[in-house]
C-alpha positions as CSV (number, residue, x, y, z in Angstrom):
1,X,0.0,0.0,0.0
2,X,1.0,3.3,-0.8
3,X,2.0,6.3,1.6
4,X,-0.7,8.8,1.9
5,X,-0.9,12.2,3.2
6,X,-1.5,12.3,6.8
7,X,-4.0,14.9,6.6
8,X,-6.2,13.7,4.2
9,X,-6.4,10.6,6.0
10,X,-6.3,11.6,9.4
11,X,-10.3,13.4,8.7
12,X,-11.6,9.6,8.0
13,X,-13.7,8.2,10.8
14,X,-12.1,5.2,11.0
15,X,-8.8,6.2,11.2
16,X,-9.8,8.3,13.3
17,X,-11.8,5.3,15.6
18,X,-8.4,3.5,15.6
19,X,-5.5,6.2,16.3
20,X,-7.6,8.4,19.0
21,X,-7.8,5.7,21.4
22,X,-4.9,4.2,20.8
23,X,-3.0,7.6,21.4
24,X,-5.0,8.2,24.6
25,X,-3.9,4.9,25.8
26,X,-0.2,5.6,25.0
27,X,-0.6,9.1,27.1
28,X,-2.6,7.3,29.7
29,X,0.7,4.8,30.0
30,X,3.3,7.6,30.0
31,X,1.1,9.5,32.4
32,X,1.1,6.0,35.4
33,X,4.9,6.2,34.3
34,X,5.4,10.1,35.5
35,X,5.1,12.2,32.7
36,X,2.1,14.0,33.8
37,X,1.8,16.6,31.3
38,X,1.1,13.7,28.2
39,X,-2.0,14.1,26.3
40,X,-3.2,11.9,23.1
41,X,-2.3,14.9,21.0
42,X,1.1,15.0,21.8
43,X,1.4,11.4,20.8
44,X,0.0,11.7,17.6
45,X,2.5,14.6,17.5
46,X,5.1,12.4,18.3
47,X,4.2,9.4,15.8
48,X,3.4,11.5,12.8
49,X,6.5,13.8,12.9
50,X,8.3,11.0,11.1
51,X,5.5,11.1,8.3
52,X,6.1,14.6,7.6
53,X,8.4,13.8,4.5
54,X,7.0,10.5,3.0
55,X,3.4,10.3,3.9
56,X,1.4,8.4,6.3
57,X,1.9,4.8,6.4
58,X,-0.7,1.9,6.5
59,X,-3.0,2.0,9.4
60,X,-1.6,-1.1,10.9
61,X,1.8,0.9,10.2
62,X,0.8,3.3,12.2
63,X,-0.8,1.4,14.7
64,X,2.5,-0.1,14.9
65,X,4.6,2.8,15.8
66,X,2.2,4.3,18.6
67,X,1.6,0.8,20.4
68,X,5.5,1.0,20.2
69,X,6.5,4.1,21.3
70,X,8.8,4.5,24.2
71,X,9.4,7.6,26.6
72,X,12.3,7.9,25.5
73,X,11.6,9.0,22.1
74,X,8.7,10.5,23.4
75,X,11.0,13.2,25.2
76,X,13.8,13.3,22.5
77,X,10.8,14.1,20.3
78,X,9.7,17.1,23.0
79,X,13.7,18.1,23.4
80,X,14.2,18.4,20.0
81,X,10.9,20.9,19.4
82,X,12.1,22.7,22.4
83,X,15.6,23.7,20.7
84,X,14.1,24.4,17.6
85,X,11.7,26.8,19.5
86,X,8.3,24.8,18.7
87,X,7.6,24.6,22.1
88,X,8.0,26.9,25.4
């Protein structure tokens, strides 16, 4: 299957149906391991940033990469956007 653009699919319900939950679950994890401040959208944040240049993946791709994501990358994702001035 093809790479698609992440905002035209992201508006479909069932992506939608699938990632949601499955991003509030990830918070929900990294929130009973400390990080307090985690919410689903900073997850998807997170995941997608790698599918800035080629496109969303499949949805069991992505699926993939958020039941896999690790604090970790989680907070070299938040360092990075903090040096680059994304975030305050």
């Amino acid at each position: 299957m093809a790479a698609r653009d992440s905002d035209e699919e992201m508006k479909t319900p069932d992506w939608e149906a699938v990632v949601k939950p499955l991003c509030e679950s990830k918070a929900e994890e990294f929130r009973f391991l400390g990080y307090d401040q985690v919410e689903a959208k900073d997850i998807w944040e997170c995941v997608s940033d790698k599918y800035r240049k080629h496109g969303t993946p499949a949805l069991h791709q992505v699926v993939s990469d958020i039941l896999s994501l690790r604090a970790t990358q989680y907070m070299n994702f938040i360092t990075m956007r903090i040096y680059r001035g994304e975030l305050r």
